[in-house]
C-alpha positions as CSV (number, residue, x, y, z in Angstrom):
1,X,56.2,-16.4,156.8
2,X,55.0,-13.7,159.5
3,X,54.8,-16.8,162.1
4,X,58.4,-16.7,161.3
5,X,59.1,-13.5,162.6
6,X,61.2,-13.6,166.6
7,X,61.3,-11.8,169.2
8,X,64.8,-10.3,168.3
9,X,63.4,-9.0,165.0
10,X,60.6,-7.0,166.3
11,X,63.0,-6.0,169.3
12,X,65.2,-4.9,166.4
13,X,62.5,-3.2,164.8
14,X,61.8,-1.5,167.7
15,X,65.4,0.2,168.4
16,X,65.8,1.0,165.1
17,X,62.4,2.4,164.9
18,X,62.9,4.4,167.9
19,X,66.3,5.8,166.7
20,X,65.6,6.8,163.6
21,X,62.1,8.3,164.6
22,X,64.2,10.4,166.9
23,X,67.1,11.5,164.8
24,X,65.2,12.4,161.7
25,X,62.5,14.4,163.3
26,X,64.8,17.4,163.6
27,X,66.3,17.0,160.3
28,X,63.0,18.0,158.7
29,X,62.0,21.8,158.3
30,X,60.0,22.7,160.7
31,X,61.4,20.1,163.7
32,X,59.1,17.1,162.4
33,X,56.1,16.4,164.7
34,X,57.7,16.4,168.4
35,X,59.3,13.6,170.2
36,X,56.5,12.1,170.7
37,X,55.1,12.0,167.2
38,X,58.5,11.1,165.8
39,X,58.9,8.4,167.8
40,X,56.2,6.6,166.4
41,X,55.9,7.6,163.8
42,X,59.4,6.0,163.2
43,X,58.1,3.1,165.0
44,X,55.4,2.7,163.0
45,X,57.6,3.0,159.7
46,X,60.2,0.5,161.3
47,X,57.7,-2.1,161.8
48,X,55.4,-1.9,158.3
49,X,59.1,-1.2,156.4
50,X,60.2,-4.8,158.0
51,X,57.4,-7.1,158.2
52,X,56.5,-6.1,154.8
53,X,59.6,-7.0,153.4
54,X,59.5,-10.3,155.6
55,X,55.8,-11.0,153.8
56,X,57.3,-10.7,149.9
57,X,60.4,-12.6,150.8
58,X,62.6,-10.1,150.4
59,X,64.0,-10.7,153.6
60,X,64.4,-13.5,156.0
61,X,64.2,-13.8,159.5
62,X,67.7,-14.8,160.4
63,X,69.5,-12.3,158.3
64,X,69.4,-9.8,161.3
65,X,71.0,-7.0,159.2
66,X,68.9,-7.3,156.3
67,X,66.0,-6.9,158.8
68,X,67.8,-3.4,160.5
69,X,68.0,-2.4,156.7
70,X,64.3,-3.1,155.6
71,X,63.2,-1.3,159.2
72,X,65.4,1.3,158.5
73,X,64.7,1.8,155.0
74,X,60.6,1.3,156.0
75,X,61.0,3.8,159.4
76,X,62.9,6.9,156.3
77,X,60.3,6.5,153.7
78,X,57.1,6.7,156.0
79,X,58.8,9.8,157.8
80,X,59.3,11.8,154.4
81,X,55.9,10.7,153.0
82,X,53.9,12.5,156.2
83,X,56.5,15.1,156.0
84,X,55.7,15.6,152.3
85,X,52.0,15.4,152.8
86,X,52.3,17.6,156.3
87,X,53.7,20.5,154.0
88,X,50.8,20.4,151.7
């Protein structure tokens, strides 16, 4: 299963990762946690939201935009849980 995971998925992950770090750190009061922190911490979300998915089966490795979609989906939640528990 995660031996089954290319070099285009994790390049994938990565772009979307970086994207979405970097477009939804402004979006959240208070400017997020600077480019820097946004970035990975969209990387960060981009990979666990992906390989995770990959490990249950949810998604397989040649379904490229199933893969954006579970990064994507992985890199929002991860960025609005530390948001939550940054406002606390």
């Amino acid at each position: 299963m995660i031996e089954d995971v290319t070099l285009l998925t994790l390049l994938i992950y990565a772009v979307i990762g970086i994207l979405l770090g970097l477009l939804l750190g402004p979006l959240l009061k208070g400017g997020g946690f600077g480019w820097f922190g946004n970035l990975c911490l969209g990387l960060l979300g981009a990979f666990l939201g992906g390989l995770i998915l990959t490990l249950t089966s949810h998604v397989t490795d040649n379904h490229l935009i199933m893969n954006a979609a579970a990064a994507a989906g992985g890199c929002i939640l991860l960025t609005l849980i530390v948001a939550i528990f940054k406002r606390r």
